[in-house]
N, C-alpha and C positions, 0 to 999 in steps of 0.2 A: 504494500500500500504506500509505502515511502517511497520507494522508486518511484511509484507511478506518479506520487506527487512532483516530487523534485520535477522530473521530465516534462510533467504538462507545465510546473512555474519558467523549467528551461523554452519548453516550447514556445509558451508567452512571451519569455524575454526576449527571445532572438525574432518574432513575429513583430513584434514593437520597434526593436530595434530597426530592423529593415524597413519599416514603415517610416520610422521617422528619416532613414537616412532617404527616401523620396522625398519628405516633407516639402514644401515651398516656403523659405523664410523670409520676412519682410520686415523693412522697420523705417520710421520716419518721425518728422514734427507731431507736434501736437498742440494745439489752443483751445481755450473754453473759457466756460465759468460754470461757476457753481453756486448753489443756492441754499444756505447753510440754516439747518435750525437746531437749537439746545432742547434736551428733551431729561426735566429736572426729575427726579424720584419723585417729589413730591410738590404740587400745584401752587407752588408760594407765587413766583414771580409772573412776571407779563415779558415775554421773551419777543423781541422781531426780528424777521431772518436777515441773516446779510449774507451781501454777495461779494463772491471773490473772483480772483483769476486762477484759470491753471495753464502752467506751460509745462514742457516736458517732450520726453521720448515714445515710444509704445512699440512695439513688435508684434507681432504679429505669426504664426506655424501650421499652415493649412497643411492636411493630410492629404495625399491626393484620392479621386474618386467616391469621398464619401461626403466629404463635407465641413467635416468636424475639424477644429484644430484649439488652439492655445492663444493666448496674447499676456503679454505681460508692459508694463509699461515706470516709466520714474519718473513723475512729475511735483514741480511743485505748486503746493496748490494752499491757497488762504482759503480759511476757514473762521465762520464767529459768529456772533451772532449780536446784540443790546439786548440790554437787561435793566429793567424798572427797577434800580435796587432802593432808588428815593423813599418808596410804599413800606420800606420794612423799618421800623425804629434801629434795628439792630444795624442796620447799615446807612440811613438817612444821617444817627449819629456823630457818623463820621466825617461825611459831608459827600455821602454816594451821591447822585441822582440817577439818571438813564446815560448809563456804559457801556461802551461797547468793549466788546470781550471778541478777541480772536486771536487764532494760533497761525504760525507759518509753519506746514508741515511738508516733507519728502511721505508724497503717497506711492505706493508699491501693487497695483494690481495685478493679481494673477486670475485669467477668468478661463474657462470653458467655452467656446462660441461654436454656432453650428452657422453657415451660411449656405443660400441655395445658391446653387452650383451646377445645376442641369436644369435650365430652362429654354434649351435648342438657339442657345446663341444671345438672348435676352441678359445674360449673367456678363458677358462682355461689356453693357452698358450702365446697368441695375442690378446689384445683387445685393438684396434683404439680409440682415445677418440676425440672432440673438449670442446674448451672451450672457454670468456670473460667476461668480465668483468672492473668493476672499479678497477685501484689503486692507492691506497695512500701513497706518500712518506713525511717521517717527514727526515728532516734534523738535524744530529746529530754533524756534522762536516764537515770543507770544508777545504779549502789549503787557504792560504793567500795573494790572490790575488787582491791586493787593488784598482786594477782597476773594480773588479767587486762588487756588492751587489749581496750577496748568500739571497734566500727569507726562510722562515720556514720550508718550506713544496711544494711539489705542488702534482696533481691530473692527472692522465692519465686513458685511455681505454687501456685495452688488447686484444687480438686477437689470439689463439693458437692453435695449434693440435700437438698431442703424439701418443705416444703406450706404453701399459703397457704388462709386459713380466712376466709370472708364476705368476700372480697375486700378484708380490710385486713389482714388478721395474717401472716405469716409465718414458720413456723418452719424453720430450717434450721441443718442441720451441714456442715461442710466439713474437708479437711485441705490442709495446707498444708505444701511439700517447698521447704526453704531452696534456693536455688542459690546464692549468695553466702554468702562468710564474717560471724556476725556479732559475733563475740571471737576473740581467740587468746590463748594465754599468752606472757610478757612475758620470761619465764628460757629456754623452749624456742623451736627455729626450729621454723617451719612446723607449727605443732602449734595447729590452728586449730578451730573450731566451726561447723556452720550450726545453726540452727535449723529446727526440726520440727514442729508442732503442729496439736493439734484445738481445733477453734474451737465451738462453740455457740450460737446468736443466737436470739432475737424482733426482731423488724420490725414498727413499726406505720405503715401506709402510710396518707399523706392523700388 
């Protein structure tokens, strides 16, 4: 039964393998924005989204014949949001009012994408993609808002679909659901934030 294991994991390996070494790799610019909202444990504050930019790289690893491939991308991209912190005693105190609160982060996307790819010549001009995935934000810099603790880093799911145009352009949207915390306030426990956002991009593939 061990043999037969090992063999069929070898036979996968070496089937992947050669698969990928057809792959078609691609990689280019990137531009967008994004559309950012805090999303607190608990309904204290009055949050408005703010918008940022993202620039960056993206790649791109179509398999051939089925459809399916990878993309990975390193951009960076602002993130924030303002925060009515004036409404709370505990922070009017100090002399809070309406703050804005944002991070400069390196985002790290790695997604799944399936795009059609047999549509008798139509895919030369237009071709629909979806795509998700994990991604990871490293925090590189934030604004100085001492009422909060900005954390290192956090972690979200993606969610997207595009269309790519003459086989170089891509346009797609995505959103994106925090699962990691990525501030809390610094006076209250446990009274923490993920992040939430829509993303918007061009992609110009080489």
């Amino acid at each position: 039964m061990k043999r037969i294991a090992r063999l069929l994991v070898l036979t996968v390996m070496v089937v992947v393998a050669s698969t990928a070494a057809k792959a078609e790799f691609r990689w280019g610019p990137t531009a967008g924005v994004n559309f950012t909202d805090l999303l607190f444990k608990q309904d204290l504050l009055q949050v408005d989204k703010g918008v940022g930019p993202v620039l960056g790289v993206q790649g791109e690893m179509m398999f051939p014949g089925i459809g399916f491939g990878i993309d990975i991308g390193a951009m960076y991209s602002m993130q924030g949001a303002t925060l009515d912190l004036g409404r709370w005693p505990i922070w009017s105190v100090d002399g809070y009012g309406k703050e804005r609160s944002y991070l400069h982060t390196l985002s790290i996307p790695i997604d799944l994408r399936f795009k059609w790819t047999r549509m008798n010549g139509i895919e030369d001009y237009v071709a629909p993609f979806v795509f998700g995935g994990p991604v990871f934000n490293f925090t590189v810099a934030h604004n100085k808002l001492r009422a909060m603790e900005y954390a290192g880093g956090s972690i979200g799911i993606q969610a997207g679909l595009g269309v790519e145009l003459y086989k170089r352009w891509q346009i797609q949207g995505s959103y994106v659901w925090g699962m990691t915390y990525a501030l809390k306030a610094v006076k209250l426990q446990d009274f923490a934030a993920r992040e939430r956002y829509w993303t918007v991009r061009a992609v110009y593939l080489f």
